[in-house]
Biopython code that builds the backbone (N, CA, C, O; Angstrom):
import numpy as np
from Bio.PDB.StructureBuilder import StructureBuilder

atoms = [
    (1, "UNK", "N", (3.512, -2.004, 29.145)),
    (1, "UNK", "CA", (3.380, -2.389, 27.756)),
    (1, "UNK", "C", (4.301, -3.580, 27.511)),
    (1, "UNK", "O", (5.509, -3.348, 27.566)),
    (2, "UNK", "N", (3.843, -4.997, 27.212)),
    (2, "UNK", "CA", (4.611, -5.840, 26.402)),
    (2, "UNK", "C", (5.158, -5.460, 25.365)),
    (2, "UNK", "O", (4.882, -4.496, 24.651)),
    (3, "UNK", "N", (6.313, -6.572, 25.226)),
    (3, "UNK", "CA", (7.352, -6.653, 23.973)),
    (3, "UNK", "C", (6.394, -7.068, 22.871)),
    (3, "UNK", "O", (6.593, -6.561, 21.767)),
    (4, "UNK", "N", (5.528, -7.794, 22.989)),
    (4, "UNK", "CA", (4.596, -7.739, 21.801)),
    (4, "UNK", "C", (3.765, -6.974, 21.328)),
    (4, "UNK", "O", (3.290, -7.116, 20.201)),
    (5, "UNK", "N", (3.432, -5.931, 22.226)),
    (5, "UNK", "CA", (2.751, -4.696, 21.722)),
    (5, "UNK", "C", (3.170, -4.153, 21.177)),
    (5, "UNK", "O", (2.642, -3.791, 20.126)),
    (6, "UNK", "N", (4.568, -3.695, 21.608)),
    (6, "UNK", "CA", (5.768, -3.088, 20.948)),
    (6, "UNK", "C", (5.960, -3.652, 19.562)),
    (6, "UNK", "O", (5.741, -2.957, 18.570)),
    (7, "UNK", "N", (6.252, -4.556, 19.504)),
    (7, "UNK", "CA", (6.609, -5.146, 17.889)),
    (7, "UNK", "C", (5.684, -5.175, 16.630)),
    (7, "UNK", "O", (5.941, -5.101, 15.428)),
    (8, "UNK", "N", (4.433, -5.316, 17.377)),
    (8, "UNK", "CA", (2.976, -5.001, 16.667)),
    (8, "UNK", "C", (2.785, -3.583, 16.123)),
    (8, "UNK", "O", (2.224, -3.479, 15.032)),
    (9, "UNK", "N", (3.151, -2.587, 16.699)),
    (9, "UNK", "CA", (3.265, -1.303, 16.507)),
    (9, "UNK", "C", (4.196, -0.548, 15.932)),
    (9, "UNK", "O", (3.965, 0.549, 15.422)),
    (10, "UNK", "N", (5.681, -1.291, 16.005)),
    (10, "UNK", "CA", (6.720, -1.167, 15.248)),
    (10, "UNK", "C", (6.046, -1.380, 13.890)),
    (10, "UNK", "O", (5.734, -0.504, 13.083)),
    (11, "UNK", "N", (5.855, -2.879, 13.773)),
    (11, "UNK", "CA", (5.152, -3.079, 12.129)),
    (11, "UNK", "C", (4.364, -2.522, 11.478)),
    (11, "UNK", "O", (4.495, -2.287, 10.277)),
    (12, "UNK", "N", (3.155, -2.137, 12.365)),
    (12, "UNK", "CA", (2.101, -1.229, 11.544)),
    (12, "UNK", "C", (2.722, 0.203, 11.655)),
    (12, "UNK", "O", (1.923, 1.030, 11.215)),
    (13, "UNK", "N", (3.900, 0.771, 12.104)),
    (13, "UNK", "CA", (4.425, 2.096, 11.561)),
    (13, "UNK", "C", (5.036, 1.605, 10.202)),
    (13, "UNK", "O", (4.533, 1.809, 9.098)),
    (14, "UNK", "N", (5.898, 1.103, 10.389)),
    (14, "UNK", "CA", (6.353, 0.687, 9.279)),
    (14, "UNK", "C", (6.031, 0.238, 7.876)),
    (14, "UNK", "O", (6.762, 0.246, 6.886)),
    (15, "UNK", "N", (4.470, -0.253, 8.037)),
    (15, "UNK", "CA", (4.142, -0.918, 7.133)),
    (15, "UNK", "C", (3.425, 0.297, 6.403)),
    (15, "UNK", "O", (3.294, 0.286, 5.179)),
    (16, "UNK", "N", (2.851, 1.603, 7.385)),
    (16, "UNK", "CA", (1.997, 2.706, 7.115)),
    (16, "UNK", "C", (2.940, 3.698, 6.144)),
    (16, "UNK", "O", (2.678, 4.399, 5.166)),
    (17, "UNK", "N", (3.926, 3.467, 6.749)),
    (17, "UNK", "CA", (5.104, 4.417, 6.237)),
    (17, "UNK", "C", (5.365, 4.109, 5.011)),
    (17, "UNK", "O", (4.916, 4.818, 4.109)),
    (18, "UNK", "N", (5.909, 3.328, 4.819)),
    (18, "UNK", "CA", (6.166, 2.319, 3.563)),
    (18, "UNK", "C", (4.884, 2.492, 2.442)),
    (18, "UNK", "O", (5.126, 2.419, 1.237)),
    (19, "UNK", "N", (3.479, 2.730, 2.958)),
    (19, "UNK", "CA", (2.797, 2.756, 1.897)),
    (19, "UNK", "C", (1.982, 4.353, 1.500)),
    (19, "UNK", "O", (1.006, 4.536, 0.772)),
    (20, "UNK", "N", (2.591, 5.103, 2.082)),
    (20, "UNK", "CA", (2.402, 6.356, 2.288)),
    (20, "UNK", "C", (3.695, 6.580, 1.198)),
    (20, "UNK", "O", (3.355, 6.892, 0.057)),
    (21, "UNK", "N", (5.086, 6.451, 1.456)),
    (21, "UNK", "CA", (5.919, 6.557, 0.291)),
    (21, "UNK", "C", (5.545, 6.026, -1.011)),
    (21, "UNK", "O", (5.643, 6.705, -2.033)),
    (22, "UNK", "N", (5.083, 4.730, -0.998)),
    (22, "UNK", "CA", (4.779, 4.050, -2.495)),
    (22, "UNK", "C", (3.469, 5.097, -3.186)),
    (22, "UNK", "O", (3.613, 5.471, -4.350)),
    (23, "UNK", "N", (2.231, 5.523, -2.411)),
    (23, "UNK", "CA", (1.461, 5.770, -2.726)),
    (23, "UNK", "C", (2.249, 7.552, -3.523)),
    (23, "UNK", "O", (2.196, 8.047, -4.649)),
    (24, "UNK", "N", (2.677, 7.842, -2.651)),
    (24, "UNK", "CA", (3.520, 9.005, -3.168)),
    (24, "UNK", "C", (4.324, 8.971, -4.452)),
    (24, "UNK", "O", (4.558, 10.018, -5.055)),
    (25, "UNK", "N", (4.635, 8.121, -4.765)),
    (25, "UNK", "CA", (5.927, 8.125, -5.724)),
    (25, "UNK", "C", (4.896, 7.770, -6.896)),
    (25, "UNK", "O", (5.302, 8.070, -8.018)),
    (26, "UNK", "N", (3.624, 7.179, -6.822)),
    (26, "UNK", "CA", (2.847, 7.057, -8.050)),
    (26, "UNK", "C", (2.572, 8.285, -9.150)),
    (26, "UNK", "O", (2.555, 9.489, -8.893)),
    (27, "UNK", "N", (2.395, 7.750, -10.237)),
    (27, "UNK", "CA", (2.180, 9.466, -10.754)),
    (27, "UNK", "C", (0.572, 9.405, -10.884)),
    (27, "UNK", "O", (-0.014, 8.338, -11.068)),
    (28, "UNK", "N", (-0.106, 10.686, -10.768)),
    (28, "UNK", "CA", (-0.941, 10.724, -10.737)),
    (28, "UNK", "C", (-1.809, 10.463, -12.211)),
    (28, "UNK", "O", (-1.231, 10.568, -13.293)),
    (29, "UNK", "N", (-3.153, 10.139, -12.116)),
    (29, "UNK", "CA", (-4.349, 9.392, -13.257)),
    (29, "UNK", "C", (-4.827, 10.876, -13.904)),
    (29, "UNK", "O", (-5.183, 10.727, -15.073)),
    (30, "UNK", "N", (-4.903, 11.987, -13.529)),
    (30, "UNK", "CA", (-5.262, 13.130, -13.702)),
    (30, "UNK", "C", (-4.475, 13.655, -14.722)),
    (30, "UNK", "O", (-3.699, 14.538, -14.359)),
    (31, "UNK", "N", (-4.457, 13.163, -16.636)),
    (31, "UNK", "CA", (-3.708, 13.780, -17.113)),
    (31, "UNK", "C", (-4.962, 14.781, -17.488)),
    (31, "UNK", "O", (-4.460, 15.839, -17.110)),
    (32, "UNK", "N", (-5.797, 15.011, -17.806)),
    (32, "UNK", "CA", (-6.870, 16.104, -18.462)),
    (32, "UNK", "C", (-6.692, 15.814, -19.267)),
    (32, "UNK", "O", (-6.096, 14.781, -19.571)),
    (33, "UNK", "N", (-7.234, 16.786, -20.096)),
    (33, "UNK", "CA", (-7.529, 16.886, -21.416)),
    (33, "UNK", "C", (-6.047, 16.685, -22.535)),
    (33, "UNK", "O", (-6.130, 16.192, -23.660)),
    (34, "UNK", "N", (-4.669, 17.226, -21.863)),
    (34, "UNK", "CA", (-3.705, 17.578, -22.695)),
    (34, "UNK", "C", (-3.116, 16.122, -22.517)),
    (34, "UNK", "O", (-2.258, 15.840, -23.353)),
    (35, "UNK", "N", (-3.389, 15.219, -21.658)),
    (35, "UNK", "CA", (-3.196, 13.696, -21.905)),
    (35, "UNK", "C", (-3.893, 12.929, -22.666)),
    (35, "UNK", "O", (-3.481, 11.882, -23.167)),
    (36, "UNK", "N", (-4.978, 13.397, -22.797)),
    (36, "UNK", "CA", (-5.788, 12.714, -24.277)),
    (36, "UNK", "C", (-5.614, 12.929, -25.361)),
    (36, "UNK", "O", (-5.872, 12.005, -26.132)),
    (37, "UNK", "N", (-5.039, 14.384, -26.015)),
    (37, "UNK", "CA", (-4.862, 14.671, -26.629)),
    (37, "UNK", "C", (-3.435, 14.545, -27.491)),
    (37, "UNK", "O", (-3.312, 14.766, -28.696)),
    (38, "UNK", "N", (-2.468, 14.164, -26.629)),
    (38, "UNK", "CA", (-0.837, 14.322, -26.213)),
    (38, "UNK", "C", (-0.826, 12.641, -26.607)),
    (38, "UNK", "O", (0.244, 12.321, -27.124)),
    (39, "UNK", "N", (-1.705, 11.628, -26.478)),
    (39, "UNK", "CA", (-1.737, 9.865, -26.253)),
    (39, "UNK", "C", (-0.989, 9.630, -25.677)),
    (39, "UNK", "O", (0.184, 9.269, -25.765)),
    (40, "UNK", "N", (-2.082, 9.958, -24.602)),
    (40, "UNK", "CA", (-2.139, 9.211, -22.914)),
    (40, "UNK", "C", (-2.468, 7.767, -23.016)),
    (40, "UNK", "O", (-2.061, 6.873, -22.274)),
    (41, "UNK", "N", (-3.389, 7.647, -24.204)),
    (41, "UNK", "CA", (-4.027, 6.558, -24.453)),
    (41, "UNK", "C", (-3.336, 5.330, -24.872)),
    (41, "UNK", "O", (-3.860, 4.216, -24.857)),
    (42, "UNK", "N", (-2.136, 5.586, -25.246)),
    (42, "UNK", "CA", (-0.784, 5.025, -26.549)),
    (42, "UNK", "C", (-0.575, 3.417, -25.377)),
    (42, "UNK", "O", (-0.672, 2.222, -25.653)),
    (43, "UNK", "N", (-0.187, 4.308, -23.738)),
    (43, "UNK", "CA", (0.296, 3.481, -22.736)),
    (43, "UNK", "C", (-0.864, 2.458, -22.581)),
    (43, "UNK", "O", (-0.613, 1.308, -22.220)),
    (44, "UNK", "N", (-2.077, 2.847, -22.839)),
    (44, "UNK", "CA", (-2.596, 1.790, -22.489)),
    (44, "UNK", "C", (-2.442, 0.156, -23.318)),
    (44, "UNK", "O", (-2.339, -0.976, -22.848)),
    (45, "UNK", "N", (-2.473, 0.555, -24.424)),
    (45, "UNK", "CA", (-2.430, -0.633, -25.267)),
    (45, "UNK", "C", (-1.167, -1.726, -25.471)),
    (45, "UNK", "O", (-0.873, -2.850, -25.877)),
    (46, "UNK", "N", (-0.629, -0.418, -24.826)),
    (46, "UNK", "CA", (1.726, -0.750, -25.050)),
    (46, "UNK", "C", (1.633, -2.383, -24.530)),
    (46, "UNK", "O", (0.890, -2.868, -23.677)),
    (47, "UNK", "N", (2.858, -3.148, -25.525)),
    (47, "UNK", "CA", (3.302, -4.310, -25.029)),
    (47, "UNK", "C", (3.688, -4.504, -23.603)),
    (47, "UNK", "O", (3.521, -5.674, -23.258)),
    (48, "UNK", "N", (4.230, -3.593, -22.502)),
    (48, "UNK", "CA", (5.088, -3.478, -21.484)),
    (48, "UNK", "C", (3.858, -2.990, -20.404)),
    (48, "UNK", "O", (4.096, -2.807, -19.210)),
    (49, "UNK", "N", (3.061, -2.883, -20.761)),
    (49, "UNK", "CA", (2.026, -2.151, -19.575)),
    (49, "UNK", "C", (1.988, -2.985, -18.622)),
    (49, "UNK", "O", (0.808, -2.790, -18.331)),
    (50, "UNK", "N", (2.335, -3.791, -17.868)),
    (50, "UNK", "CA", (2.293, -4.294, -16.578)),
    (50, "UNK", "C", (3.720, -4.423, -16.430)),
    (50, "UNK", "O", (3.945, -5.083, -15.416)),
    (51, "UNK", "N", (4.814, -4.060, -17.032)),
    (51, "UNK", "CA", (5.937, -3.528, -16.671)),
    (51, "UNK", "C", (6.461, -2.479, -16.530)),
    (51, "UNK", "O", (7.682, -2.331, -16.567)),
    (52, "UNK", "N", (5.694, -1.632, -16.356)),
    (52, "UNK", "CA", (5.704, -0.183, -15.974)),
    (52, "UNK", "C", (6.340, -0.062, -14.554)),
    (52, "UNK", "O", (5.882, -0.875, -13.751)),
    (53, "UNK", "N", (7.036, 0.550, -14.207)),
    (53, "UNK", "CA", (6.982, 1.195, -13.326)),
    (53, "UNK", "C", (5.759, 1.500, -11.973)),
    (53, "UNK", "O", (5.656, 1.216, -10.780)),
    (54, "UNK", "N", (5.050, 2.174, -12.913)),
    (54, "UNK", "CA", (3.773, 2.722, -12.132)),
    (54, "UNK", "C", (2.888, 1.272, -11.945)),
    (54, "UNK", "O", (2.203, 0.806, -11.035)),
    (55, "UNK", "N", (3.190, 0.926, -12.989)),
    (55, "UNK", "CA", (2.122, -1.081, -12.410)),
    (55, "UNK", "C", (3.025, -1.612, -11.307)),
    (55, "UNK", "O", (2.626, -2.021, -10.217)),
    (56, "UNK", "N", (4.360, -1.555, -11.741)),
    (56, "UNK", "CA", (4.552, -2.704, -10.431)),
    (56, "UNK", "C", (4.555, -1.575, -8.760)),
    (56, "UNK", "O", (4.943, -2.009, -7.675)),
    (57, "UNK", "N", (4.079, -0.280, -8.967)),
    (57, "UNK", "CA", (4.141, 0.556, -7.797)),
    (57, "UNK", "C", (2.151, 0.295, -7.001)),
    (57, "UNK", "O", (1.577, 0.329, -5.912)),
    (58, "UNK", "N", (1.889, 0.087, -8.274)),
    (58, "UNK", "CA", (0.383, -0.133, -8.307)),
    (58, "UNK", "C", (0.208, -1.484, -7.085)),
    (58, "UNK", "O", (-0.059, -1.461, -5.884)),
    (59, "UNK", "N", (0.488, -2.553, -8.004)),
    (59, "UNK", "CA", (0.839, -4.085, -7.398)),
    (59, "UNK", "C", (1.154, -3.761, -6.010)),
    (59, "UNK", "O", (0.401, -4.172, -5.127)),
    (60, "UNK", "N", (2.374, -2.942, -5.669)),
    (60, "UNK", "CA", (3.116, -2.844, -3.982)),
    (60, "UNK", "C", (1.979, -2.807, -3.340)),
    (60, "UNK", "O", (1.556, -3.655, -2.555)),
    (61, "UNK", "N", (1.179, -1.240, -3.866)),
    (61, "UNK", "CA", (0.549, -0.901, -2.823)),
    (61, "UNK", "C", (-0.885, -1.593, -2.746)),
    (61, "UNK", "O", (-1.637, -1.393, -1.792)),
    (62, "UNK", "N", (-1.183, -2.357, -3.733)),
    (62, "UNK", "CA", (-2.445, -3.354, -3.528)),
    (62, "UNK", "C", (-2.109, -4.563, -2.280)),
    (62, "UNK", "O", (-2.830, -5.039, -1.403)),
    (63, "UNK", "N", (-0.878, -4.766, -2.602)),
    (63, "UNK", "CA", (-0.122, -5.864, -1.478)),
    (63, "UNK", "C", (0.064, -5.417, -0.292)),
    (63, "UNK", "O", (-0.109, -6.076, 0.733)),
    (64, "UNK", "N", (0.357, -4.496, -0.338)),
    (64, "UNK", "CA", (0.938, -3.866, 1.312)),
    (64, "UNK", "C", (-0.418, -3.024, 1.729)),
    (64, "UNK", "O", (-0.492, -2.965, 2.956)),
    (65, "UNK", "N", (-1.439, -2.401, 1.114)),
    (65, "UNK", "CA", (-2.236, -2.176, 1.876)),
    (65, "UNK", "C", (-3.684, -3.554, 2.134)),
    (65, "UNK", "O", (-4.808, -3.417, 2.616)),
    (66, "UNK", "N", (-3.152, -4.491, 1.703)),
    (66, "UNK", "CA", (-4.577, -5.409, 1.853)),
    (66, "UNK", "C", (-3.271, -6.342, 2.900)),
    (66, "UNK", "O", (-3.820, -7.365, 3.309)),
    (67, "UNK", "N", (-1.827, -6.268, 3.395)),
    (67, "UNK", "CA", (-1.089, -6.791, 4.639)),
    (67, "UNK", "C", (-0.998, -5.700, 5.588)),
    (67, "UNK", "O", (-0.208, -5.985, 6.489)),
    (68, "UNK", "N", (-1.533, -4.528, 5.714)),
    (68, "UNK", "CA", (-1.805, -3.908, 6.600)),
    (68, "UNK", "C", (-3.182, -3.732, 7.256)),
    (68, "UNK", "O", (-3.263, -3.462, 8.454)),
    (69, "UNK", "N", (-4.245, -3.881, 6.493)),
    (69, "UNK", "CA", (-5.592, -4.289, 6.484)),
    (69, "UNK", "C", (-5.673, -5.279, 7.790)),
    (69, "UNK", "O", (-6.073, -5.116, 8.943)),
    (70, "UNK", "N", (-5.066, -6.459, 7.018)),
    (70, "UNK", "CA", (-5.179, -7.845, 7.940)),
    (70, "UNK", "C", (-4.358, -8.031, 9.073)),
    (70, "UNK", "O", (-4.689, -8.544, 10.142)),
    (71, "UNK", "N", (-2.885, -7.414, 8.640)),
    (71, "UNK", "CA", (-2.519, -7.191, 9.973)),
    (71, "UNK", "C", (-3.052, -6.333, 11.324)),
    (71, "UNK", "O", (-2.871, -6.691, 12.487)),
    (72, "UNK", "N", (-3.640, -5.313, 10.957)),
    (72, "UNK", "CA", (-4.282, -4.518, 11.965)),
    (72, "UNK", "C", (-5.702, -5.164, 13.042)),
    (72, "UNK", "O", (-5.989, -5.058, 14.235)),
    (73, "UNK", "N", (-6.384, -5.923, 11.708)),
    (73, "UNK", "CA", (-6.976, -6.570, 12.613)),
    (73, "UNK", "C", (-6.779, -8.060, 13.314)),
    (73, "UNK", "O", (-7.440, -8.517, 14.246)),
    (74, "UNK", "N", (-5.978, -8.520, 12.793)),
    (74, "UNK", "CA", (-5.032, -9.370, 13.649)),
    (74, "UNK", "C", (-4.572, -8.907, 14.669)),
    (74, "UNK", "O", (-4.962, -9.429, 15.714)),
    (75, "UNK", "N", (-3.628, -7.823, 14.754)),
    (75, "UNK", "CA", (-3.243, -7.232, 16.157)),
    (75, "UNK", "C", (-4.209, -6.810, 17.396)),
    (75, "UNK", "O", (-4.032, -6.804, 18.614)),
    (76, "UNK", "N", (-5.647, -6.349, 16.307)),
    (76, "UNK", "CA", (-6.186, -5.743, 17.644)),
    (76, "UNK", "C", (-6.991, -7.100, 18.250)),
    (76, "UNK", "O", (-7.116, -7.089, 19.475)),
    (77, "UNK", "N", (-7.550, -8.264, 17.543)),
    (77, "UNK", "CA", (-7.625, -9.053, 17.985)),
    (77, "UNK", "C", (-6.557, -10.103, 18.773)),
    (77, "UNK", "O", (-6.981, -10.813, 19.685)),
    (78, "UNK", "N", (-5.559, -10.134, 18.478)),
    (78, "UNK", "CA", (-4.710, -10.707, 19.349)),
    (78, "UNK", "C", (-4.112, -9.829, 21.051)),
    (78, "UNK", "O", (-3.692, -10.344, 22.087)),
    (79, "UNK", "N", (-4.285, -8.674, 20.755)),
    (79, "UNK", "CA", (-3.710, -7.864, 22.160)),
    (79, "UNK", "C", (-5.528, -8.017, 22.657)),
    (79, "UNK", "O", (-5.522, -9.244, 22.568)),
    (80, "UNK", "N", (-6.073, -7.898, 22.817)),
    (80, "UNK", "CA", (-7.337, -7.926, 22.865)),
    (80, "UNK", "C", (-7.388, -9.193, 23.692)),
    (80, "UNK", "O", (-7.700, -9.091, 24.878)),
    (81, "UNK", "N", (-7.133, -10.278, 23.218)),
    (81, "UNK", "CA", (-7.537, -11.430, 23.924)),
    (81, "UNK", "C", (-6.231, -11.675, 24.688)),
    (81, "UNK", "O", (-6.357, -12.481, 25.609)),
    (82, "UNK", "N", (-4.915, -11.124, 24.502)),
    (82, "UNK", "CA", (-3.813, -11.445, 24.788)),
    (82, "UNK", "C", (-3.652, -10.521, 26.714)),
    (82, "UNK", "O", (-3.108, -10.963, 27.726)),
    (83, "UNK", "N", (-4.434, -9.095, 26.474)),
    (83, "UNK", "CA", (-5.146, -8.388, 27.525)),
    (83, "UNK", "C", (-6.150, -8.678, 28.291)),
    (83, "UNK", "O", (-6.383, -8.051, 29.325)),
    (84, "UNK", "N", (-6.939, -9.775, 27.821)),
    (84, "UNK", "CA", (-8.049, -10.211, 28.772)),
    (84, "UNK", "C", (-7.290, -11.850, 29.378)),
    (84, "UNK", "O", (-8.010, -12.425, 30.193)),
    (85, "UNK", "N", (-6.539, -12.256, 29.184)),
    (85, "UNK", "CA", (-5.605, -13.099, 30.009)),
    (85, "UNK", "C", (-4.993, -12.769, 30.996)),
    (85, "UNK", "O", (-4.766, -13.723, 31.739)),
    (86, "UNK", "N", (-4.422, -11.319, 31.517)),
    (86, "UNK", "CA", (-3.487, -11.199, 31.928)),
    (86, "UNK", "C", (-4.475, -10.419, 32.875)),
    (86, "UNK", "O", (-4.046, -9.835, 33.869)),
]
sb = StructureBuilder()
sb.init_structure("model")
sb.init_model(0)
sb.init_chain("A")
sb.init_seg("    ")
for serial, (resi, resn, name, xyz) in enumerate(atoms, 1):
    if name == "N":
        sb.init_residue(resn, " ", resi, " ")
    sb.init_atom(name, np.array(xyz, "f"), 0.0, 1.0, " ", f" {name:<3s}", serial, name[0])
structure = sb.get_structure()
């Protein structure tokens, strides 16, 4: 195994990990009924709604899973051709 396989694989743990925590720490969309009722609805309209918390957790994981996306297939295309050289 190359040092570049290695480092390729380091990253996509890392990057998996990382979005497995973010995705975790979100709160969940599932208020039911006692969130409609309670105004669940209030947040939507709020001045600060893309300063939430949960938006900028939102944002991470739109970012880090569309750089894990591309990284993955970057890697398998690069060991791929990087393996048919050698």
């Amino acid at each position: 195994m190359a040092w570049y396989e290695i480092l390729i694989g380091v990253i996509l743990v890392i990057a998996s990990v990382l979005l497995v925590i973010i995705v975790l720490m979100q709160q969940s969309r599932q208020a039911g009924l006692s969130g409609a009722i309670a105004g669940g609805s209030e947040s939507f309209f709020g001045k600060n709604k893309g300063r939430t918390v949960d938006a900028k957790l939102a944002k991470i994981t739109k970012i880090l899973s569309v750089f894990f996306f591309i990284f993955s297939i970057l890697a398998t295309f690069f060991i791929a051709f990087m393996v048919e050289k050698n």
